[in-house]
N, C-alpha and C positions, 0 to 999 in steps of 0.2 A: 570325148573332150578330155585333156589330159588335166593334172591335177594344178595348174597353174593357171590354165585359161579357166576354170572354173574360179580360182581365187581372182583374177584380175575381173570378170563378168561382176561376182561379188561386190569388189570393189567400186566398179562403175555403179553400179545398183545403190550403194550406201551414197557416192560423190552424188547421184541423180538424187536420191533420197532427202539430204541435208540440205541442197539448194533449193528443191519443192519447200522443205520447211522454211527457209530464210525466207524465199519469198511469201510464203502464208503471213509469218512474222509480219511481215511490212506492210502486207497489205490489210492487215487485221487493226494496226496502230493507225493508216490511214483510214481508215474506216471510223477510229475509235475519236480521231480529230476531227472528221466528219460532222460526228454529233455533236463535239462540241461547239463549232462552231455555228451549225444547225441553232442547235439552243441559245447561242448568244446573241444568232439575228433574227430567232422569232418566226422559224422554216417549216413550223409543224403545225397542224391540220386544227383548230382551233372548233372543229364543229363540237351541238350538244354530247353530252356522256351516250354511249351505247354498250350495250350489254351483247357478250357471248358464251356457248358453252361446245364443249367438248365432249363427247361420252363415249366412253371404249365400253366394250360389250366384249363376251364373253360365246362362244360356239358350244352347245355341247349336242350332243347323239343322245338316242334312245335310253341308253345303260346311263346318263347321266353323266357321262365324262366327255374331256375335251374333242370337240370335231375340229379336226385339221382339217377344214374344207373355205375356208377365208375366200380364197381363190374363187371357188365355183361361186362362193355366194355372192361376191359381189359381181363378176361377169352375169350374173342373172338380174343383180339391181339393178346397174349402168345408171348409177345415180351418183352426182359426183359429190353429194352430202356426206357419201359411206367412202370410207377408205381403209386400206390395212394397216395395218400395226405389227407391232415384233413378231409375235408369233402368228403361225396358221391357223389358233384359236380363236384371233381376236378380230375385233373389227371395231373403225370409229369412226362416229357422230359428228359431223361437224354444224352447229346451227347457226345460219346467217345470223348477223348482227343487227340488234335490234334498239330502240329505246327504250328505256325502263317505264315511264309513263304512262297511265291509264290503265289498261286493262294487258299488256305487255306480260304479264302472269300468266296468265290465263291464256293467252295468246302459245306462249311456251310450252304450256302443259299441253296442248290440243296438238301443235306442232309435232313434239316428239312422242307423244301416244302414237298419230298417222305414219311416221314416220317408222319407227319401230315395228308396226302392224308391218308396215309395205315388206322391212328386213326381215320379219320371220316367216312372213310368206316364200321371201324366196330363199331364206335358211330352209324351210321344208324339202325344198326341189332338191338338195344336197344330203338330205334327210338328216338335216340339225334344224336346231332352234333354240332362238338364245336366252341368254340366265345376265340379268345385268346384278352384278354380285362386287364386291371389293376384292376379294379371291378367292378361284374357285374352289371350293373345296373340295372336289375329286380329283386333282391334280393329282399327279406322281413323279415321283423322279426320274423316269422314263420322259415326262414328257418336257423336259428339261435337255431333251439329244438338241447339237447342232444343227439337225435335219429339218426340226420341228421350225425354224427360224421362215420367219416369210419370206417370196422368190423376190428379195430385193437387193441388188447390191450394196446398198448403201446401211442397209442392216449387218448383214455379212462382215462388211469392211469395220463397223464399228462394233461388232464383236470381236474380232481379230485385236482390235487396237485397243478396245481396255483388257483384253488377257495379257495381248503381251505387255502392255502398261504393267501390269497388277503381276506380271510372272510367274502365276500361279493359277490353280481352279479356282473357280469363285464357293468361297466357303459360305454356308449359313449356320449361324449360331445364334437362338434364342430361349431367353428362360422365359416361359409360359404363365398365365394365372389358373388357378387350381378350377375345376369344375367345381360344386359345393359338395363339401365330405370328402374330396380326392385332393391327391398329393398334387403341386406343383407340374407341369409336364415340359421337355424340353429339347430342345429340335439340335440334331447334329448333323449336319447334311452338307453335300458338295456337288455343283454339276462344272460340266467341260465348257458351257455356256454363259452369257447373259441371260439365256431367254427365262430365268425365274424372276427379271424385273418384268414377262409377258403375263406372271400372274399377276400381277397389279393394275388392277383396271380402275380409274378412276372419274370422277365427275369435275371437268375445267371450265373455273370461271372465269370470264374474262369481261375486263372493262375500261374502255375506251375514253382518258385522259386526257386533259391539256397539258404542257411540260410543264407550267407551275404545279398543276394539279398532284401530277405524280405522287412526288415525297411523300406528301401526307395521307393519299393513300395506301401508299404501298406500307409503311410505317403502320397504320390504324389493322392490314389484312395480318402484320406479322403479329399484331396484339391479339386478332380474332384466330388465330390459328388452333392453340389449342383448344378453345372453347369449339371451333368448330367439328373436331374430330371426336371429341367428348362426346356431343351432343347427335354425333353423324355418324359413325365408327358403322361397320359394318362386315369387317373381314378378321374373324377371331380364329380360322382354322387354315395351318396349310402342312402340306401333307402328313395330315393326319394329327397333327398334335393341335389343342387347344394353344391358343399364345397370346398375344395382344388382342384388345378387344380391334386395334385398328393394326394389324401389323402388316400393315401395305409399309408403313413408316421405316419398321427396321427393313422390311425385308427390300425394300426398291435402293434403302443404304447400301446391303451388304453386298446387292446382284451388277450395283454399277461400280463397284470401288476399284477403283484405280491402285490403290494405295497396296503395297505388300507390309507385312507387320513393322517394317522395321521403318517405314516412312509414318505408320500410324504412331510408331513410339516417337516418334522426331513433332509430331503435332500438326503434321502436313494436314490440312484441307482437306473434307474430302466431296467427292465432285454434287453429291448429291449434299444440299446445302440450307440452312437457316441463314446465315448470315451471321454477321457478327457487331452491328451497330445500326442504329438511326440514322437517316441518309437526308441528305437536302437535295439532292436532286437525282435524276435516274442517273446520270451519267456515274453518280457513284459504284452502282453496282455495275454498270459497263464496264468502268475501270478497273473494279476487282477482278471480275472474270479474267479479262486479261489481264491482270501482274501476276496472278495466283494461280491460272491450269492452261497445262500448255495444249495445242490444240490437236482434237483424235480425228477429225474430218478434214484435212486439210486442201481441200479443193479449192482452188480460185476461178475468177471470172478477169475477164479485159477492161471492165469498170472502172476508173478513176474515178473516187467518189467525190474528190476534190473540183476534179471537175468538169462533175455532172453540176455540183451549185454553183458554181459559178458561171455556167450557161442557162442557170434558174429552174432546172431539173432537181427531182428527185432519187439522190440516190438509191439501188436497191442495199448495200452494204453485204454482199452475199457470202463473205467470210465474218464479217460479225456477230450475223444473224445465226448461219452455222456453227460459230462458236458457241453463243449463249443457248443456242439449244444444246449444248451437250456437258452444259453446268444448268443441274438441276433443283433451282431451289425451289424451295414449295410457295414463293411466291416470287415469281421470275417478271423480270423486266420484257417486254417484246418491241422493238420494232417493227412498222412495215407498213405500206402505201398503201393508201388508198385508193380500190379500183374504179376508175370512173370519176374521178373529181382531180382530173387531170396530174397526175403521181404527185399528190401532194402527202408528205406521211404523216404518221400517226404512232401514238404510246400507248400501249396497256399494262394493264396491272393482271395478270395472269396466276389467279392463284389454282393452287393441285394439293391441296392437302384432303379434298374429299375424296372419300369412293363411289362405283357406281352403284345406284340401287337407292334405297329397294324398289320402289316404285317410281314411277313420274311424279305422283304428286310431293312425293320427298324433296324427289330431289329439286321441284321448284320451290318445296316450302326452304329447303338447303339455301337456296339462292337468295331468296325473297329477303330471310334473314341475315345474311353475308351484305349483300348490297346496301342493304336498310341500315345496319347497324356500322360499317363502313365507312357509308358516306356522313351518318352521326359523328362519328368519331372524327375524322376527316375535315368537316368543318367545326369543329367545337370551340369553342374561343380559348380552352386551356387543353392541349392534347392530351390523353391519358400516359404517350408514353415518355412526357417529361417526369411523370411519376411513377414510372416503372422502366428498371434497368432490362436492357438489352437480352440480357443473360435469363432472367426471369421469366422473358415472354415465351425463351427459350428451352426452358423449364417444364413451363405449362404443356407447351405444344407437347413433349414426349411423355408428362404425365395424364394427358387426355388422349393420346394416342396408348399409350399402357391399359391404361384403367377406365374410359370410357367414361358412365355416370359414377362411379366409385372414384374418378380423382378428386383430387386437390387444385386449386388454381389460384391463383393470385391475382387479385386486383385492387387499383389501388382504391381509397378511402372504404373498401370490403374487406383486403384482406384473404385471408386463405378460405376458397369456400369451397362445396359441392357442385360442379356443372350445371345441374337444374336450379339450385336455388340464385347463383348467377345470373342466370338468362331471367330467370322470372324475373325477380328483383329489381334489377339493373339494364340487361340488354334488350329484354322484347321489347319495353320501351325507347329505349335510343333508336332500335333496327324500326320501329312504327314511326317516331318521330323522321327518321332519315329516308324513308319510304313517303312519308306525306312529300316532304321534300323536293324527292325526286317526283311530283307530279301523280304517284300511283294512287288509282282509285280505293278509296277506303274497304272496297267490296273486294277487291284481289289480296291487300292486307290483310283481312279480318281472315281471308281464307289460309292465306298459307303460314302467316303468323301463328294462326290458329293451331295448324300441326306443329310448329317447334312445342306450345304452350303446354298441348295434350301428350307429347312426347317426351315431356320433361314431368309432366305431372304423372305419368305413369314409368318414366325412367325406360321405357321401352324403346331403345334403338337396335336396327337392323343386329349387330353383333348380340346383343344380348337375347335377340330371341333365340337368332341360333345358337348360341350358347343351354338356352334351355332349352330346346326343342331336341337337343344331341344329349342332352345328360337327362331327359324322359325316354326317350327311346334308351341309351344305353341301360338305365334302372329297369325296363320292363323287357331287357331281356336279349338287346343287339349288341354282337360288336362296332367299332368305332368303324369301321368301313362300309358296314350296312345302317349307321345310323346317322350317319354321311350321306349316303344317298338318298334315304329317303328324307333326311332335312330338306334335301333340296331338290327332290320332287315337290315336296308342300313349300319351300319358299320362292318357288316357279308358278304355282297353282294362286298361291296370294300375289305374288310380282305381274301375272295377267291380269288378275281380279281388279286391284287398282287402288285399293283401299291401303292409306296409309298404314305404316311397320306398327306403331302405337295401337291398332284395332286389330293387329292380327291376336288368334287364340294358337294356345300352343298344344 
């Protein structure tokens, strides 16, 4: 092919290129009219609140490091609760949706114990078995290759699209907190990938709204956010360095950024997201997404969403939906119908600011407390975040992502406090009052309220133990990569056991 027909093929390719995106464009806005008009005539699913969760898991092999085998294991599950995730490491949990009422707790924990058992049975057959951890800590930079990416194209493609977006490798840069009596530690790292957002494995919760409902609680999750990582933190080590007691936070920042230096110095957005104000209805964060990131999946469908409601159907919105999934804030709006009650849709409040682990019973007592103290806030006759700025709550979330039970947090008529003496104080009671609430039997509260209580009275979250279970080992005589491994031999042996993080011994 001579050197002109290669430029004019070029050329075709960019003219085909730009009209794909114009029409993305359009059909993203008709979508985004969609809702609105959706909300204005009162089109969305008005059934009771129902709860759901998400849980990525982690693969690893005998030597304790990541099994690339996602593939075989789930061809052994044929369960379609399991699915894959970015990398060949991971796998995730999806749990039907449920109500929060009665014994709904307890129902949860029983659920994903069975469920989990089933996955490591057939993780065996591949000869892994899983570590549900916030990140793993025997990662490497090796396993950061573009190879390691799951056999999906639509992973593939949105890799491609935030490199070449961001023009560069994806850099990580973090300053670390000191182990006790050691210096500060701190991470200078690069891969050719996204797949170091596949070290972040996290615990999603989800809960199913009416369109008034929305605003206040999505508003009440962005209040609970820092407190939740505080008091849930669980991922203090990635490859190899000590760093945030939760550094899922910076690191799922740094692995998705779109942005090259020079659009970060311009103050550009970046895709992984807090927000930036109090919202009155979801549509506002709909909105943002789109004025503010243009779109890296740009695939359409034949859908007029316009009019599908007007033939009294439910739209699916299938560039919308693809949109906001690839603006990721840590408590993201979701559309999406519901099956079986003839397409009629539905809102959740989607929050991701947990990791996964340590055990089940955490992470329902994680739940118990998020929903309970949410819906408190959420219905209160005076919101809290009329008395706390925007910016503040925004504060919190990175200084209890940093610093775990050693932050600082802000609340209002409190003030700057310590994470545990918060929750005692002030939240286990709102999250018990909003749990009575919500219908839930006094015997599911008293149990998993119970773990935040004991959890905070002994300051003992996932992160912190590892934390000291690596700085006794490293004192008695390992380096950091054999004291690594075996942390998480013994935080695999307590993660089977079942027994909440707060009663493990180090």
């Amino acid at each position: 092919m001579s050197r002109r027909e290669k430029k004019r093929g070029r050329m075709v390719n960019e003219v085909l290129a730009n009209s794909e995106r114009a029409h993305y464009r359009r059909k993203v806005q008709r979508c985004l009219d969609s809702v609105e008009l959706m909300l204005t005539e009162g089109r969305f699913c008005e059934q009771p609140q129902r709860i759901g969760l998400e849980l990525e898991l982690n693969l690893i092999d005998g030597a304790m490091r990541p099994s690339m085998s996602n593939g075989e294991v789930l061809d052994h599950l044929a369960d379609p609760v399991f699915t894959s995730e970015l990398g060949q490491h991971n796998l995730e949990l999806n749990v039907p949706p449920r109500t929060l009422g009665g014994d709904a707790l307890f129902e949860l924990d029983g659920w994903l114990r069975d469920s989990l058992t089933k996955a490591d049975i057939s993780a065996a057959h591949a000869g892994a078995s899983l570590a549900m951890i916030g990140i793993l800590p025997t990662l490497d930079e090796e396993h950061f290759e573009a190879k390691w990416l799951t056999s999906n194209p639509r992973y593939s493609l949105l890799n491609d699209e935030i490199l070449a977006a961001r023009g560069e490798r994806t850099q990580l840069e973090m300053e670390g907190l000191a182990l006790p009596g050691r210096r500060p530690e701190t991470l200078r790292s690069h891969a050719d990938s996204i797949l170091p957002e596949a070290a972040c494995t996290s615990a999603q919760l989800h809960l199913q709204v009416g369109p008034d409902e929305f605003a206040p609680y999505w508003n009440a999750s962005q209040c609970l956010a820092g407190v939740q990582l505080a008091i849930g933190s669980n991922s203090p080590f990635l490859l190899g360095k000590a760093l945030w007691h939760e550094t899922r936070i910076p690191l799922f920042l740094q692995s998705t950024d779109t942005r090259p230096q020079e659009l970060k110095n311009q103050g550009v957005r970046p895709r992984v997201w807090f927000g930036e104000k109090w919202i009155t209805s979801i549509f506002d964060l709909f909105e943002e997404n789109v004025r503010y990131f243009p779109g890296l999946l740009t695939e359409t469908d034949s859908e007029d969403p316009i009019d599908v409601l007007e033939s009294g159907g439910a739209p699916k919105l299938t560039e919308l939906r693809m949109h906001n999934g690839t603006v990721w804030r840590w408590n993201r709006p979701v559309y999406d119908v519901v099956d079986g009650v003839d397409g009629v849709a539905h809102l959740r409040v989607e929050n991701r600011v947990l990791p996964a682990g340590p055990t089940v019973a955490d992470i329902a007592a994680n739940a118990a407390f998020f929903y309970g103290a949410q819906r408190a806030l959420a219905e209160a006759e005076r919101p809290v975040w009329s008395a706390m700025s925007f910016a503040t709550a925004e504060t919190n979330l990175y200084n209890g992502a940093r610093d775990g039970m050693d932050a600082q947090l802000y609340w209002p008529d409190v003030g700057w406090s310590s994470p545990d003496e918060l929750v005692l104080r002030v939240l286990l009671p709102l999250a018990a009052a909003g749990l009575a609430s919500a219908g839930v039997s006094a015997r599911a509260a008293d149990r998993y309220l119970g773990i935040i209580e004991r959890r905070c009275l002994t300051r003992r979250t996932g992160s912190a133990w590892q934390r000291d279970c690596v700085d006794r080992l490293e004192r008695a005589g390992a380096d950091r990569e054999s004291a690594l491994h075996d942390m998480l031999i013994r935080y695999t042996d307590h993660m089977h056991a079942g027994d909440p993080v707060h009663t493990w011994p180090v």
